[in-house]
Backbone and ligand atoms as CSV (ligand in chain L), in Angstrom:
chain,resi,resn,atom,element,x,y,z
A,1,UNK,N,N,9.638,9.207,15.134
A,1,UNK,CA,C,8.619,9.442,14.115
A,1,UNK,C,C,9.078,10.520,13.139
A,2,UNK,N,N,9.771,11.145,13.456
A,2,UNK,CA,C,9.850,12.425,12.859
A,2,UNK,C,C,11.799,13.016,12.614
A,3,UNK,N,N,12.504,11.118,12.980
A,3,UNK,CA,C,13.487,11.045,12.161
A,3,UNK,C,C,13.298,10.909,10.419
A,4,UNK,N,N,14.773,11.356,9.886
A,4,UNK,CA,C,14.607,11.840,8.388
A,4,UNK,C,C,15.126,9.955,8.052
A,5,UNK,N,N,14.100,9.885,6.759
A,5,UNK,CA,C,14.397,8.514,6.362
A,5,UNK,C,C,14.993,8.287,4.835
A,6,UNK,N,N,15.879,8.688,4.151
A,6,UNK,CA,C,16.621,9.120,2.967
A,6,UNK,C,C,17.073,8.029,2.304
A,7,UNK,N,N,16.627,6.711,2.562
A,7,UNK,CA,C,16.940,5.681,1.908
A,7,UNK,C,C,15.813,5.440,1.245
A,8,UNK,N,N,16.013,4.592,0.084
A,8,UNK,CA,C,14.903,4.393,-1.370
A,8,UNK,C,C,13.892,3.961,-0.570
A,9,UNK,N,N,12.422,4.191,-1.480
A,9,UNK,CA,C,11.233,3.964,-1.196
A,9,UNK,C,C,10.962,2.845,-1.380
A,10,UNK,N,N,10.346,1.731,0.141
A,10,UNK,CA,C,10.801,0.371,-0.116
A,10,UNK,C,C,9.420,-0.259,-1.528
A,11,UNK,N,N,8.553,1.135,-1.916
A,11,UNK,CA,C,7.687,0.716,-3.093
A,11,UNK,C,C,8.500,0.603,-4.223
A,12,UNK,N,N,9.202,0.832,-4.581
A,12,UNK,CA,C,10.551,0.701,-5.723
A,12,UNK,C,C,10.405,1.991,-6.306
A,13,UNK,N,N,9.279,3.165,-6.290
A,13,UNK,CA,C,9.615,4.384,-6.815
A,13,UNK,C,C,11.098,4.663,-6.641
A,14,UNK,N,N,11.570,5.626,-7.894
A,14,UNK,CA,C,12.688,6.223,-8.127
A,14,UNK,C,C,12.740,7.455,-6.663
A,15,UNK,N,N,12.490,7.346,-5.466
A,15,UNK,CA,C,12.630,8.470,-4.460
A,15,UNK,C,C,12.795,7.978,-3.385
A,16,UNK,N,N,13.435,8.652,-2.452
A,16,UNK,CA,C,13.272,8.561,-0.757
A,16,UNK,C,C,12.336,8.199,-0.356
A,17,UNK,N,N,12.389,7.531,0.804
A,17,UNK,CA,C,11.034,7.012,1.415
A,17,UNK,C,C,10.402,8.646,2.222
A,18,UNK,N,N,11.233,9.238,2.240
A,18,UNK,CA,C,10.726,10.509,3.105
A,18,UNK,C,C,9.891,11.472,2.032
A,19,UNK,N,N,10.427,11.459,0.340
A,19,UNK,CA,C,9.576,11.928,-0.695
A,19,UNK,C,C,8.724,11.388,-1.245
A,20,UNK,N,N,8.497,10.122,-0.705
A,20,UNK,CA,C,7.598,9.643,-1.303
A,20,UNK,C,C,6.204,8.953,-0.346
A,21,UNK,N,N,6.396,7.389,-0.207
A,21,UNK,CA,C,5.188,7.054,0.805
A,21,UNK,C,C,5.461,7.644,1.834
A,22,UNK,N,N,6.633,8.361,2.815
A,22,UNK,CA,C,6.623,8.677,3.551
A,22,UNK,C,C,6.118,9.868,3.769
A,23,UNK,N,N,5.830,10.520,2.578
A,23,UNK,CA,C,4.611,11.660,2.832
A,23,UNK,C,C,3.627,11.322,3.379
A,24,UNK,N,N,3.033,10.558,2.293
A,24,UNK,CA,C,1.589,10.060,2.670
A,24,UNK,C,C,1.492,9.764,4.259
A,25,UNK,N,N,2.092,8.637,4.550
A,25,UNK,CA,C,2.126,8.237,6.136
A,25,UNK,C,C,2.491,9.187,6.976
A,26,UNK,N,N,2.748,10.420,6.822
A,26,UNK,CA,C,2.989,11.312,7.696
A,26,UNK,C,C,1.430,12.212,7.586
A,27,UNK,N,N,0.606,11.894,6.634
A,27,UNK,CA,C,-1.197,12.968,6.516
A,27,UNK,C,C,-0.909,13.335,5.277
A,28,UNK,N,N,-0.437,13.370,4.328
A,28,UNK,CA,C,-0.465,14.012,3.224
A,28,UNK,C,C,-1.493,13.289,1.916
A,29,UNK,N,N,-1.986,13.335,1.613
A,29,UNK,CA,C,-3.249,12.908,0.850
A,29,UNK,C,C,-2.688,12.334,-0.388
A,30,UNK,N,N,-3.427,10.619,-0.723
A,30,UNK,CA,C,-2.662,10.354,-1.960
A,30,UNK,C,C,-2.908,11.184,-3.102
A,31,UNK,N,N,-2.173,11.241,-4.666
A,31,UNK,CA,C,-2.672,12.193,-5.787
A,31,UNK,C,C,-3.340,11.187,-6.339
A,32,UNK,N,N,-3.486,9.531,-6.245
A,32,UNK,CA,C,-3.816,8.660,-7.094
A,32,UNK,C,C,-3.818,7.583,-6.187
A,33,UNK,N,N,-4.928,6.670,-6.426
A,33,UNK,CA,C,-5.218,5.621,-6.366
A,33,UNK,C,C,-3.705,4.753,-6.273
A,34,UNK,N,N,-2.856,5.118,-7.184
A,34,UNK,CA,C,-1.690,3.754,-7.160
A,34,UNK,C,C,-0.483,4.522,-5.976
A,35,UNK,N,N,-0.810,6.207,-6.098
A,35,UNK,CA,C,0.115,6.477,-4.955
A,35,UNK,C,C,-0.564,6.289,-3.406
A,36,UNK,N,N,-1.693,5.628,-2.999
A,36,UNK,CA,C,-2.061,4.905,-2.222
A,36,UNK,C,C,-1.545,3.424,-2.170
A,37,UNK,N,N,-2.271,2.889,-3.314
A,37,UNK,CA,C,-1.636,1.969,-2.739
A,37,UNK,C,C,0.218,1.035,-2.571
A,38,UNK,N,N,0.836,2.225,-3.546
A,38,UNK,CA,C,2.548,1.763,-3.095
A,38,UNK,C,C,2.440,2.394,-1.827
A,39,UNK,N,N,1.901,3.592,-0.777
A,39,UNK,CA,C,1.861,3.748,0.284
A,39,UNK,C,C,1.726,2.576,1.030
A,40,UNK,N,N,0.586,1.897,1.025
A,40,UNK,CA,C,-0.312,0.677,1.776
A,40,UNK,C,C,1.246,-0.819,2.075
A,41,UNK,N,N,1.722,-0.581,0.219
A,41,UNK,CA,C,2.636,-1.738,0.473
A,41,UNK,C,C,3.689,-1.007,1.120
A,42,UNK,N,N,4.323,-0.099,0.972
A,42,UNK,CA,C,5.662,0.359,1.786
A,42,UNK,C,C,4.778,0.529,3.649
A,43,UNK,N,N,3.617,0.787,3.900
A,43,UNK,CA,C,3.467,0.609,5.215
A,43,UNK,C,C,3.253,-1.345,5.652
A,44,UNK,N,N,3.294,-1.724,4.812
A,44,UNK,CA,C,3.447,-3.476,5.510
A,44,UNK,C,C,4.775,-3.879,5.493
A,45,UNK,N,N,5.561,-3.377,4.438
A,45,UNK,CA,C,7.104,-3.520,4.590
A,45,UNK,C,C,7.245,-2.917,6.551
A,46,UNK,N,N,6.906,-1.710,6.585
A,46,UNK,CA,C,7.025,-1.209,7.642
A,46,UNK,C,C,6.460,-1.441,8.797
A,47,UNK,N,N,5.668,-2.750,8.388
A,47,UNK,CA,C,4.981,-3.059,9.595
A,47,UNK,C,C,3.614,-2.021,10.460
A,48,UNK,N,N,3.295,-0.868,9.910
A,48,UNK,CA,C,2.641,0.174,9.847
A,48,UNK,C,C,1.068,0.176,9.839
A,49,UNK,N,N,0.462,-0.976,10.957
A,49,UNK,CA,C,-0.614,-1.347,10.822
A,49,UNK,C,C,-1.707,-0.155,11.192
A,50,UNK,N,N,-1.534,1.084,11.242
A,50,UNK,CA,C,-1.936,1.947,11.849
A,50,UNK,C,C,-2.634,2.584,10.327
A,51,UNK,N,N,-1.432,2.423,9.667
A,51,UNK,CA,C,-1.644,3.402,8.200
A,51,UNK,C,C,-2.518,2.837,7.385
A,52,UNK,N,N,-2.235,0.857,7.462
A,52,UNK,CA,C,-3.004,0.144,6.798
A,52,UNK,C,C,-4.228,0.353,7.543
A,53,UNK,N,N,-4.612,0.686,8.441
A,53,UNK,CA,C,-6.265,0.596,8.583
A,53,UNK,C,C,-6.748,2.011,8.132
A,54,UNK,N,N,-6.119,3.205,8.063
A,54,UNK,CA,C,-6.432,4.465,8.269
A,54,UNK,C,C,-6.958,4.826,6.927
A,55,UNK,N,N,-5.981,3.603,5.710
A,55,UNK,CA,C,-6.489,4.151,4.409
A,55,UNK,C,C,-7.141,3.277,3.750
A,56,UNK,N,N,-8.079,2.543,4.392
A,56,UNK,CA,C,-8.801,1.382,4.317
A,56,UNK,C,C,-10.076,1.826,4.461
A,57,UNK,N,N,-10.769,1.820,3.176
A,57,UNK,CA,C,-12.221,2.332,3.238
A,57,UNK,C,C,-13.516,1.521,4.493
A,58,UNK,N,N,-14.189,2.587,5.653
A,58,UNK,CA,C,-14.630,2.092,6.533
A,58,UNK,C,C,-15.453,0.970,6.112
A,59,UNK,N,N,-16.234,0.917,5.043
A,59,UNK,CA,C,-17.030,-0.372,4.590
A,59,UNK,C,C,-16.672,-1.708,4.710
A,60,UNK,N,N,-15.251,-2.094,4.712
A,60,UNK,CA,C,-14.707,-3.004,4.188
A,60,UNK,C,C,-13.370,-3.250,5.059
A,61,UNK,N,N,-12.832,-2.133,5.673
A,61,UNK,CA,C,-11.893,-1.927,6.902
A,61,UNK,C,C,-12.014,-3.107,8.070
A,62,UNK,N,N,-11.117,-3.419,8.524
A,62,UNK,CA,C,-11.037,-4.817,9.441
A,62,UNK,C,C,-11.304,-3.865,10.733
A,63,UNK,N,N,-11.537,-4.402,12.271
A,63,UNK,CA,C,-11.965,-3.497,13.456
A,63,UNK,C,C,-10.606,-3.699,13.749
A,64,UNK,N,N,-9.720,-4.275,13.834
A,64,UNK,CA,C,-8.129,-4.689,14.444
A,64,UNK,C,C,-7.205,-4.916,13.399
A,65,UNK,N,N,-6.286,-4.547,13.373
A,65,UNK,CA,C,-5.297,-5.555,12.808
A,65,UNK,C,C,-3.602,-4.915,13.528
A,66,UNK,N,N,-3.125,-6.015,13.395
A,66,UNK,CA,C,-1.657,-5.971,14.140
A,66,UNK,C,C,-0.993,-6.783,12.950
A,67,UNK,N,N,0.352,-6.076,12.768
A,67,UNK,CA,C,1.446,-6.833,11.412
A,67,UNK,C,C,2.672,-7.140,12.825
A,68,UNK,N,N,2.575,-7.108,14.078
A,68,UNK,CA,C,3.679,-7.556,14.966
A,68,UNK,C,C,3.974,-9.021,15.017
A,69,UNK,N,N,2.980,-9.715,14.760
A,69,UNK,CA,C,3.601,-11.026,14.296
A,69,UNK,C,C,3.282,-11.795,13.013
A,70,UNK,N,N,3.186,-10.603,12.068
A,70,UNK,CA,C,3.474,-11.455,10.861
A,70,UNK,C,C,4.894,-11.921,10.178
A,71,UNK,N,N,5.239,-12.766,9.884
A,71,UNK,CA,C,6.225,-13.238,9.233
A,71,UNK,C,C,6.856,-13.400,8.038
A,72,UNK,N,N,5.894,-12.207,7.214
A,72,UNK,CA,C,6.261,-12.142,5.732
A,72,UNK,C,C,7.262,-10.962,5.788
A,73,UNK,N,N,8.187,-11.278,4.725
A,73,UNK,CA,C,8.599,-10.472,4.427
A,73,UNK,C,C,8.732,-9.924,3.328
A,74,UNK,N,N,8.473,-8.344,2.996
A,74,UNK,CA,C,8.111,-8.117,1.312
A,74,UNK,C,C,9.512,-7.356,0.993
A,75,UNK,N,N,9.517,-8.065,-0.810
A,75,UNK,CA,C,10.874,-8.220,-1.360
A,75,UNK,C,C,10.667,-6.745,-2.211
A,76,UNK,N,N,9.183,-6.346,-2.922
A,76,UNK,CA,C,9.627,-5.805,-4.022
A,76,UNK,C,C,7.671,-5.604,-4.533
A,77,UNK,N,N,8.176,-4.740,-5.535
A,77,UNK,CA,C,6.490,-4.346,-6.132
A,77,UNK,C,C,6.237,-3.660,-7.038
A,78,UNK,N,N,5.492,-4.400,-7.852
A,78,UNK,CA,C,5.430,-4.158,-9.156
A,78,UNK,C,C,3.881,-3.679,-9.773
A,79,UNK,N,N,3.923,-2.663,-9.974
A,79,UNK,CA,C,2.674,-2.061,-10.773
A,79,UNK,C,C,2.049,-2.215,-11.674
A,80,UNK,N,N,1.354,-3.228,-12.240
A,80,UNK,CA,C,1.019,-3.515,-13.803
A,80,UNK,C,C,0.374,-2.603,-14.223
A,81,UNK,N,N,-0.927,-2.202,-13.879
A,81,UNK,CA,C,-1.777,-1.316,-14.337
A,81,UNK,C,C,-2.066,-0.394,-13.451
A,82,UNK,N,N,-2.847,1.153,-13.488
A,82,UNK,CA,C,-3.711,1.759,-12.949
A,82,UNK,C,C,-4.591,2.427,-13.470
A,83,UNK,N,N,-5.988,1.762,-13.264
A,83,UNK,CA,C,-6.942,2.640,-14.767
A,83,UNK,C,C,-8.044,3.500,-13.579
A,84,UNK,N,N,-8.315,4.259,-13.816
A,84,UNK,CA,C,-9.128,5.159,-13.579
A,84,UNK,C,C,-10.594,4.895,-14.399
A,85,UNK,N,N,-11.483,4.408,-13.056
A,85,UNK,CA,C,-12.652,3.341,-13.732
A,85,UNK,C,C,-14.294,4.617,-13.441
A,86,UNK,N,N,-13.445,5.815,-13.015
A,86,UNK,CA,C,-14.819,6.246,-12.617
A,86,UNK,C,C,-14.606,7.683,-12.460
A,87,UNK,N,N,-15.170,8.515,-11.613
A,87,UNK,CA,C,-15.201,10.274,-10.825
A,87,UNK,C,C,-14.148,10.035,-9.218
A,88,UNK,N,N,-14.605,9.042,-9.129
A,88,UNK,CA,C,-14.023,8.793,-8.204
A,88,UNK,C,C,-14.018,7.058,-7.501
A,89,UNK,N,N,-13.050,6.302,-8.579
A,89,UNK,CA,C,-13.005,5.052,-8.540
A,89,UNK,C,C,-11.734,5.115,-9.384
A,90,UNK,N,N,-11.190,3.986,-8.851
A,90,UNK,CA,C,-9.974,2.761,-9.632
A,90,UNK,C,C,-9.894,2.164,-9.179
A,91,UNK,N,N,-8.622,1.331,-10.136
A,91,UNK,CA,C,-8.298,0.075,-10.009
A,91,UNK,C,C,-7.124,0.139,-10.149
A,92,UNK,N,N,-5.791,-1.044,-9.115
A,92,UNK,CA,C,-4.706,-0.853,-9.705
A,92,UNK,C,C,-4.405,-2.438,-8.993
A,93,UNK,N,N,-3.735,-2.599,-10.967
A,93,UNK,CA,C,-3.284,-4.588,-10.826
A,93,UNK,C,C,-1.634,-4.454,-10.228
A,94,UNK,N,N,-1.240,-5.617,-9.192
A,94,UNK,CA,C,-0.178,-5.090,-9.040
A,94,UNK,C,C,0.663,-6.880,-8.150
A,95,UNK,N,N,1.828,-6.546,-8.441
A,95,UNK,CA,C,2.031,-7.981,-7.918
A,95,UNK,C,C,3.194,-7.511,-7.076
A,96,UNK,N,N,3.305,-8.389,-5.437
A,96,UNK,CA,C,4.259,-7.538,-4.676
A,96,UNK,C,C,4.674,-9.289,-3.671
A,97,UNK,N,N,5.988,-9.189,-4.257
A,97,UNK,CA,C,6.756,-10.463,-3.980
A,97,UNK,C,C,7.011,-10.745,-2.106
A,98,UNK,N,N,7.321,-11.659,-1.376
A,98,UNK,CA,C,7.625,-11.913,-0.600
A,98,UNK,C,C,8.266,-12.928,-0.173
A,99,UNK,N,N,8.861,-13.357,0.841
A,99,UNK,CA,C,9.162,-14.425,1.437
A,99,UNK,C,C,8.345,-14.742,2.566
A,100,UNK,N,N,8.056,-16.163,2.982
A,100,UNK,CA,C,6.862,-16.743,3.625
A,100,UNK,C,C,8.323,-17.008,5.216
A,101,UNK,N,N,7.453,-17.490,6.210
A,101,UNK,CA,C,8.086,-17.827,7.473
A,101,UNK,C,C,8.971,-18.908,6.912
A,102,UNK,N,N,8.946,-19.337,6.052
A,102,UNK,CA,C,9.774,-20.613,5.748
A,102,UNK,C,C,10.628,-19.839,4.928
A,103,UNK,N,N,11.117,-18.990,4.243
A,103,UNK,CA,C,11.521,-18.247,3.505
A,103,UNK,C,C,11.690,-18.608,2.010
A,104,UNK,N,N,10.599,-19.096,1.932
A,104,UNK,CA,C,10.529,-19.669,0.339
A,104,UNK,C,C,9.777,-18.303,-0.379
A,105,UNK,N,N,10.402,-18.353,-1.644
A,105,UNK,CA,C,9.712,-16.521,-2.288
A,105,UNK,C,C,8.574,-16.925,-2.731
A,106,UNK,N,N,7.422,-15.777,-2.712
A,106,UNK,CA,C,5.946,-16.317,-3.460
A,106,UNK,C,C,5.525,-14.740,-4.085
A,107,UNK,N,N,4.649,-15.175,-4.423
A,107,UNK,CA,C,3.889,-13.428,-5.350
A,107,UNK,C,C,2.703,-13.364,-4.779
A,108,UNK,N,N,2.251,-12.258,-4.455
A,108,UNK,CA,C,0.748,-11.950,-4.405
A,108,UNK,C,C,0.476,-10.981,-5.943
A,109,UNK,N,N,-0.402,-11.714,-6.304
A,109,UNK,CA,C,-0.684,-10.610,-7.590
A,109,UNK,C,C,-2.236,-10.480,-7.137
A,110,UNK,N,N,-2.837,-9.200,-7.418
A,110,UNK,CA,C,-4.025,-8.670,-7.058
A,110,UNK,C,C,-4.416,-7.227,-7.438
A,111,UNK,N,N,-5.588,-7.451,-7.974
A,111,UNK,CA,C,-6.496,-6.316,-8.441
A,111,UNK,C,C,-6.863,-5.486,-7.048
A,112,UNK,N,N,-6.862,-4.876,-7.129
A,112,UNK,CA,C,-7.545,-4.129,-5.752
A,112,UNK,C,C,-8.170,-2.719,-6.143
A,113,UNK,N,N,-9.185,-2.239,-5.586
A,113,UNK,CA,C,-10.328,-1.427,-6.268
A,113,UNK,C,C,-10.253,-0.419,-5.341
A,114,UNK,N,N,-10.073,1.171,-5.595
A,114,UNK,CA,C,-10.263,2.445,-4.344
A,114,UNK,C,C,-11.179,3.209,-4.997
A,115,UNK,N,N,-12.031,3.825,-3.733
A,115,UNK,CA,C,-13.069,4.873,-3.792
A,115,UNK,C,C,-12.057,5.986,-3.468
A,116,UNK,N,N,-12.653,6.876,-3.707
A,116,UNK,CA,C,-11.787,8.470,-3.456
A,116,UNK,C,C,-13.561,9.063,-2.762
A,117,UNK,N,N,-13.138,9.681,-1.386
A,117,UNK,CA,C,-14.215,10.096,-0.348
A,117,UNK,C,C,-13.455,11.459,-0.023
A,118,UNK,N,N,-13.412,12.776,-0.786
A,118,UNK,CA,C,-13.624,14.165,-0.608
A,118,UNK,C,C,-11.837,14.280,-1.361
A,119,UNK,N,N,-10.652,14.508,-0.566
A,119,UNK,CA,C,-9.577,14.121,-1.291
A,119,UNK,C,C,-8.917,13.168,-1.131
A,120,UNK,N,N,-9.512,12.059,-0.457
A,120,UNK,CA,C,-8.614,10.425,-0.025
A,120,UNK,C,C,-8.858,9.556,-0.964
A,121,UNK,N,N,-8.161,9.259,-1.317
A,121,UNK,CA,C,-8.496,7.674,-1.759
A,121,UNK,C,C,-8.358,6.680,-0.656
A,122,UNK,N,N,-9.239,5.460,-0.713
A,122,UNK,CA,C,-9.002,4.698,-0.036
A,122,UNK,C,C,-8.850,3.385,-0.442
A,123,UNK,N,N,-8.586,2.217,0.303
A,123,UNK,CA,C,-8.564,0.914,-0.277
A,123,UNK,C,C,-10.035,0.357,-0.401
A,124,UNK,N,N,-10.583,-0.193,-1.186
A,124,UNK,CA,C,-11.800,-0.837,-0.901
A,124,UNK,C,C,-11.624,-2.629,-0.672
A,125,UNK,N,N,-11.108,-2.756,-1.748
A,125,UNK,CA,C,-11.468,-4.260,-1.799
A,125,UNK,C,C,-10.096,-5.039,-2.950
A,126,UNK,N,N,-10.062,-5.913,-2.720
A,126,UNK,CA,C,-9.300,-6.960,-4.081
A,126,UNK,C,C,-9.342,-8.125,-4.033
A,127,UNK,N,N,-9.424,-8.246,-5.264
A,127,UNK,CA,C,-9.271,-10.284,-6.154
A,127,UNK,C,C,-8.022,-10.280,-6.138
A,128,UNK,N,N,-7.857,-11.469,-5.797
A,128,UNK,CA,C,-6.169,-12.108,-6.525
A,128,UNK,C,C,-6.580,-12.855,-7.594
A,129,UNK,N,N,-5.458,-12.550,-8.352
A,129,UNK,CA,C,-5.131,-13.372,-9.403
A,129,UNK,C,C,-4.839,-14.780,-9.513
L,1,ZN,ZN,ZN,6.967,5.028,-2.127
């Protein structure tokens, strides 16, 4: 847990995974809505179903989830927008590529909406595109 991880941030930020989502996933509080959610996608790269529920607003939060036998694999992720819709609300459009069990490439593109609850942001909800 608490080996050093110095290879790029698999969110495509310009940083280490250890300077970057790997803050976050270690307790460090996002600064923004979109530095949540490239956290959220670099913890499914990572298989990190722990992180995905933790920053998953309780309203809307699943009671279980396990990524040990999922079969996607994510290629890459791309940020279109992040607007700041409120005091403590956004939105950030974002499309984050994969390969399916068959390994054919596909896109998820999706809006996804966070509340911020004291200094967290969390995930709430999203449309796909
Ligand atoms: Zn990152």
């Amino acid at each position: 847990m608490s080996s050093i991880d110095s290879s790029a941030c698999p969110c495509g930020a310009a940083a280490t995974y250890d300077a970057c989502c790997g803050a976050l996933h270690r307790g460090s509080p996002a600064r923004s809505a979109e530095a949540l959610m490239r956290s959220r996608y670099a913890a499914y790269v990572r298989k990190d179903a722990d992180y995905i529920l933790q920053s998953w607003h309780p309203r809307t939060r699943p009671k279980v989830m396990s990524l040990d036998e999922d079969l996607l694999t994510w290629t890459g992720l791309t940020v279109h927008e992040h607007r700041v819709t409120g005091k403590n609300r956004a939105t950030v459009e974002f499309s984050a590529s994969y390969r399916g069990a068959d390994g054919v490439p596909a896109t998820l593109h999706e809006k996804s909406r966070f509340l911020r609850e004291g200094n967290a942001w969390l995930y709430l909800d999203g449309e796909q595109r």
